[in-house]
N, C-alpha and C positions, 0 to 999 in steps of 0.2 A: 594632188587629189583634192577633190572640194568636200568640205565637212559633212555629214549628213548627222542631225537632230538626232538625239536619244529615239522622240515619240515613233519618228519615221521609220528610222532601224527595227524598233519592238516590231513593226506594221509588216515587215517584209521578208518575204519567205526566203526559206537560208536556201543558196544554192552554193556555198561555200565561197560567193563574190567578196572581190574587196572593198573593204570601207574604211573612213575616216570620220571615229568621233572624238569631242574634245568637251570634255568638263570636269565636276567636282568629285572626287574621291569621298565617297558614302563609308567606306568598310573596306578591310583587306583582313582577308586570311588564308588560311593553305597552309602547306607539309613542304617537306622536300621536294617533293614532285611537281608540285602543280601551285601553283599563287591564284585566289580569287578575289576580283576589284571590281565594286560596285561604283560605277560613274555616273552620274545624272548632270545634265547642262541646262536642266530647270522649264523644260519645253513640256514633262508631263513627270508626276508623282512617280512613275516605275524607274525603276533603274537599269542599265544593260550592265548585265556581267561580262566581265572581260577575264579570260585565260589562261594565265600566263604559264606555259609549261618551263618550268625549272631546267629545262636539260636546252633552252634556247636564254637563258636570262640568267644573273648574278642574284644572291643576296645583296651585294653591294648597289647596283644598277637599280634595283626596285626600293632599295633603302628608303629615299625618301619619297615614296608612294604612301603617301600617312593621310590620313582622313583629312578632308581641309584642302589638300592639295589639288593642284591644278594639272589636267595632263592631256594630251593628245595620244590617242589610239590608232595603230594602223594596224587590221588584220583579219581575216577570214570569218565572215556570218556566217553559221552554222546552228545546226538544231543544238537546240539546249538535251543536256543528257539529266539536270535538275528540274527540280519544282520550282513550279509559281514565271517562269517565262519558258517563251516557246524556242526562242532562239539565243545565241550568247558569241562574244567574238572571242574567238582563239586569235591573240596578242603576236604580230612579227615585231611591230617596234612599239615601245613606249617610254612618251616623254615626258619629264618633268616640266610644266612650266611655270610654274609657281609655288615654291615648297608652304609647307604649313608645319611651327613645330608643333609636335604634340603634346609637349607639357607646357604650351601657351595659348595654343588654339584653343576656345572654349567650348564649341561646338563636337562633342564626344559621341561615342556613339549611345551613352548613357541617356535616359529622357532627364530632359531639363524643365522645369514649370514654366509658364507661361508668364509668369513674373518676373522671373530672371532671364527669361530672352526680351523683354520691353529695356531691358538697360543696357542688351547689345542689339537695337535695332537696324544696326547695319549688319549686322549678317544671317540675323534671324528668317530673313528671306530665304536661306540653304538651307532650312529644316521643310521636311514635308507638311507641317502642318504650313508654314506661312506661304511656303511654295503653291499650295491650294488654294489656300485665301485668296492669292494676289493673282492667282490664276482664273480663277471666280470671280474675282473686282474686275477684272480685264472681261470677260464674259459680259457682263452685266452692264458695266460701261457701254461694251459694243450694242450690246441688245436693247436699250434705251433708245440709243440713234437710230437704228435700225429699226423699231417701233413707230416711233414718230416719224420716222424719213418716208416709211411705209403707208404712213394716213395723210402725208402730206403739209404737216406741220414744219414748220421755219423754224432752225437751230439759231436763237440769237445771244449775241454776248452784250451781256449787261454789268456796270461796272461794278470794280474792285471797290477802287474809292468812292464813296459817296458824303453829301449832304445831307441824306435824309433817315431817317430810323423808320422802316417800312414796319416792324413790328409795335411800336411805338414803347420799348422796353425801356430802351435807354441804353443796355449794358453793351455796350463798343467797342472797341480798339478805338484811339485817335490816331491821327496822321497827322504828321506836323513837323517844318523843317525847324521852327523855331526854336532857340536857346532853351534847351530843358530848364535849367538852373535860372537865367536872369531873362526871361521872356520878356518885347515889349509889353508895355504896359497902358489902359487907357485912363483917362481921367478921374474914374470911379474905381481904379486900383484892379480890375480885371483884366485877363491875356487880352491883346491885341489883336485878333488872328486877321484884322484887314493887311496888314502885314505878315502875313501868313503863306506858304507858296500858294497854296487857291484862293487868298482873300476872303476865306472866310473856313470858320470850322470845319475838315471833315474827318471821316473818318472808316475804317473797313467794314464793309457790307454787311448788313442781317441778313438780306435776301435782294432778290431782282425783278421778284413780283411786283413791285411797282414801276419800274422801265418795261417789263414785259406786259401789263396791261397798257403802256402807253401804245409798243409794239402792234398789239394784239388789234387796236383798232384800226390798224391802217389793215395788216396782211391777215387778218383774220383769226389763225391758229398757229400760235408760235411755243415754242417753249425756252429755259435757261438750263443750264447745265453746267454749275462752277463751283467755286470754293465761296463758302461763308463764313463768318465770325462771330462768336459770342464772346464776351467779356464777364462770362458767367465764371467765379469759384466754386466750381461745382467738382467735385472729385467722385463720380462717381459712375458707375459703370455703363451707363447711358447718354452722358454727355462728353463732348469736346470743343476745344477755343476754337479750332480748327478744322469745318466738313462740307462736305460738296452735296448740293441740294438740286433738285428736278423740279423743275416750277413750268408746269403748260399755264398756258391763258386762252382762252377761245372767246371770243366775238361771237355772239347769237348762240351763245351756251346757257341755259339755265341749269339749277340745279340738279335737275333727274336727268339730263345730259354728262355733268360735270360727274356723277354718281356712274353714271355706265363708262365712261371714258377712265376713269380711276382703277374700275375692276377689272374691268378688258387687258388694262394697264400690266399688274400685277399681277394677274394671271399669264399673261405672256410672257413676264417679265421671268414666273418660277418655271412656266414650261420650256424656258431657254434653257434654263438652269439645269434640268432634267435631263434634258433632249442632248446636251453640248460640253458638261461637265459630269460626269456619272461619276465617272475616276473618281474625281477628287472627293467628290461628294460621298462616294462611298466609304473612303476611307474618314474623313470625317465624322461621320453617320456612327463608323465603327469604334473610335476613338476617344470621341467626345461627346457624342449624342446618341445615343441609341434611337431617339423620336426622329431623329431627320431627316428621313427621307419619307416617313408616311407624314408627318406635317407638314412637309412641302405636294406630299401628294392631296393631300387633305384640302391645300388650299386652291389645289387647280379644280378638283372634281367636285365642290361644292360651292352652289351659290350663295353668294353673298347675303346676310341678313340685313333687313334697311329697317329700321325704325327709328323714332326722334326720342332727342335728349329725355324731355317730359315721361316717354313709355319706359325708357330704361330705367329714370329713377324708381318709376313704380316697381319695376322685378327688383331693383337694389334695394329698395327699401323693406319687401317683402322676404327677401332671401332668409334662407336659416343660416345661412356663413356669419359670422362676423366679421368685420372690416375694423382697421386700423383707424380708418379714415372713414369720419361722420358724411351719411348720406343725406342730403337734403335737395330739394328744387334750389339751383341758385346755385349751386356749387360747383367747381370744376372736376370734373372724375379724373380718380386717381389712375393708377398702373392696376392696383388691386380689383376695383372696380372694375375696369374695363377687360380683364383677363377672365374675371368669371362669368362675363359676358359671353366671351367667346367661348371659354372651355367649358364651362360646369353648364350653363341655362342654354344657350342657342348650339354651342358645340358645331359653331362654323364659324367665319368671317363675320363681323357685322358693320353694317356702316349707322353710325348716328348722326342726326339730322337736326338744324333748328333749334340750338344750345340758346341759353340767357345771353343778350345782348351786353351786361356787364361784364362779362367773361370772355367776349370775344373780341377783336380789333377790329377799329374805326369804318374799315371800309367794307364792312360785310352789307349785306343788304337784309334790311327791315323787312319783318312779316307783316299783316297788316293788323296781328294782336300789338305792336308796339311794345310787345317785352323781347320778343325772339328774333334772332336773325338767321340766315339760309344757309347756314354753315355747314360742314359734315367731316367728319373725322372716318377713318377706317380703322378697324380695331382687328390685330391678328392675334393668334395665341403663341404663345412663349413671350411679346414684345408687347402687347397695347396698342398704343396708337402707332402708326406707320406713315400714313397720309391724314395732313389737316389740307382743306379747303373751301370754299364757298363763292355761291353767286355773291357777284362785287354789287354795292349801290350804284348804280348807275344817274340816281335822279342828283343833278346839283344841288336841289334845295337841303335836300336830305342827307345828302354825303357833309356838305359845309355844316350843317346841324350835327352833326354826330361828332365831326371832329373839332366843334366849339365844347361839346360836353367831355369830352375825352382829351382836350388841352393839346391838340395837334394844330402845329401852329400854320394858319393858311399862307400867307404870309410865303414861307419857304416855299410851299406844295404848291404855288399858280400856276405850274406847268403841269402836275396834276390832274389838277382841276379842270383844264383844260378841254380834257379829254372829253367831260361831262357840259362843257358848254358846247363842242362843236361836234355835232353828231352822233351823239352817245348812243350806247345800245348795252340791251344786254348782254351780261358776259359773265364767263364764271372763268376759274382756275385751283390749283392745287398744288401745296408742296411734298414732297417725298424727299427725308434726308438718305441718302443715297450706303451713309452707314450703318442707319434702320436698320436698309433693306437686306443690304450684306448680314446684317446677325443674324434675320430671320433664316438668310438661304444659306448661312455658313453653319450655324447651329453655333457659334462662338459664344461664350457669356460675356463679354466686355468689348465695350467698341474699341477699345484704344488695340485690341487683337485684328481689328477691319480694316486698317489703313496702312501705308510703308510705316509712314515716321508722323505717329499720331502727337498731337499738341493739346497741352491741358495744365493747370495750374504746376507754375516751379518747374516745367518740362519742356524745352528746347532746345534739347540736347543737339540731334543730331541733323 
């Protein structure tokens, strides 16, 4: 007989037909009489109970049916005579295929913190909360492509390895096949890397917005969709070394384009959310967040607020809150800032616009005060920022001027540049880290809770 899914079984009305499921042992209990086994094979948060009347089965025979364990089900759907499902299988056979002991298996039916399952991220997947998460990542995932495939934008792959530091930070990963311990060496006593496998330094990616506005001016609207790298020590709840980012770029986009493309964006993004994941969501909602399911309503049913850096200072500066973090024009807003933003004074989404050109990277594009560039950030409530982007400089004279002041070395970037000698145009894009967005629709407090096998200082484990 062929398998049929947990999800599909709950879905299907009992007429006493036969079935065959096969997965993980949640719970067992029962009397003499009668044995109950909770089985989920990870296809949706509910579980089907299965049967087992005692006057067909051994205590020895179901012995190792232990939480953890692995089994196959063969036996009669029927209406549930319990609460909380509609139908349940009455058991003719059941097999062990996988034991689990119970005094090593860690996964109990006891709640465990979410701390102590990051140190067994390989099985942490069999708990219902990561079971949802990763079932929401896969949503989200899918909904991304499926948004953009929708509007006609180009899914391109841009690389892993690179040359170039698009954010202009510095902090990297290298690559490098070279001798850790006794690397060539050049004349002036520094690495050699022309003897390096690329002949020259590189190292893993900060982002692919720069391949992707190379992209953008041939096919117009394209986007990236991968894994990125920081070489930040940062331990804390908001970042990792390790995350996959959403970068569109559009040709003949300017800013109040790149601003409705964003929200349209993210609001599709949480009505998929809604509309395709409820289950889980609700059980999360229930668990961990009581706000999550009206702040993700919150974010579909109300418009975005738009104003620029300059106005925001003003309400920050007037505010009766006090902030940790000094508000001045010139300064980069914090988490604190930009949350009271959205919660306390506008108490909706807001996007900021046209930030100080100090603050921002090389390639933004110049307003024609000469202090500000056409930036915009999106600012949600629980998270802060979600989406950074901006109209790119387009003029060469102006792009090469910017990244003389900013110590972006040209030099490397002539194929950049390029782009701005031959047929340049306007064009805007944006990045969205993809584990943001997961917080915001998970209601999780720590990114390192958003991904299978998160990466982050001292941690590569698994």
């Amino acid at each position: 007989m062929k398998r049929t899914k947990v999800k599909e079984v709950l879905q299907t009305p009992a007429s006493g037909q036969e079935v065959l499921v096969k997965g993980w042992v949640r719970t067992k209990r029962g009397n003499k009489f009668v044995t109950f086994i909770a089985v989920n094979d990870g296809s949706t948060i509910h579980n089907i109970q299965v049967v087992a009347d005692m006057t067909l089965f051994t205590d020895e025979a179901l012995k190792e049916v232990t939480t953890g364990a692995s089994v196959s089900v063969l036996g009669s759907l029927v209406q549930s005579q319990g609460k909380g499902q509609s139908v349940e299988i009455q058991a003719r056979t059941i097999e062990v295929l996988g034991t689990a002991d119970p005094e090593t298996y860690p996964l109990q039916k006891k709640g465990h913190s979410l701390e102590f399952l990051r140190e067994i991220a390989h099985l942490r997947p069999r708990t219902n909360t990561f079971g949802a998460v990763l079932r929401i990542r896969h949503a989200m995932a899918f909904a991304v492509h499926q948004y953009f495939n929708n509007k006609g934008f180009f899914y391109i792959h841009t690389p892993i390895i690179t040359a170039s530091d698009a954010e202009g930070a510095g902090e990297m990963f290298r690559v490098t096949t070279l001798d850790p311990v006794n690397p060539p060496k050049t004349e002036t006593g520094e690495v050699d890397f022309s003897e390096d496998f690329f002949g020259k330094s590189t190292n893993l990616t900060v982002s692919g917005q720069l391949e992707g506005e190379v992209t953008a001016m041939a096919l117009s609207e394209i986007y990236t969709f991968g894994p990125t790298f920081r070489a930040e020590n940062s331990n804390t709840s908001r970042h990792l070394a390790e995350f996959w980012m959403i970068e569109p770029e559009m040709a003949f986009y300017e800013l109040e384009d790149n601003m409705d493309l964003a929200e349209d964006f993210l609001k599709y993004l949480v009505r998929y959310a809604l509309d395709n994941c409820m289950d889980d969501l609700q059980f999360l909602n229930d668990m961990y967040d009581k706000e999550l399911l009206s702040r993700l309503n919150f974010v579909v049913e109300n418009d975005f607020q738009r104003l620029t850096y300059t106005e925001a200072i003003d309400v920050l500066v007037g505010a009766k809150q006090k902030f940790e973090y000094k508000v001045e024009w010139g300064t980069d807003l914090q988490s604190e800032h930009e949350r009271y933003l959205v919660e306390k004074h506008y108490k909706k989404p807001v996007i900021l616009t046209n930030y100080p050109k100090d603050i921002k990277s090389f390639y933004m594009k110049l307003n024609d005060d000469g202090k500000t560039v056409r930036a915009m950030d999106v600012l949600f409530p629980g998270i802060g920022e979600i989406i950074g982007g901006s109209q790119r400089e387009e003029s060469y004279e102006k792009l090469v001027t910017r990244m003389r002041e900013m110590g972006v070395p040209e030099k490397e970037m002539w194929w950049f540049l390029d782009t701005r000698r031959f047929g340049t145009v306007p064009h805007s894009g944006f990045g969205l880290g993809f584990e943001r967005l997961l917080l915001f629709v998970t209601g999780m407090g720590n990114i390192r809770d958003v991904i299978p096998f998160p990466r982050f200082p001292k941690s590569a484990e698994f």
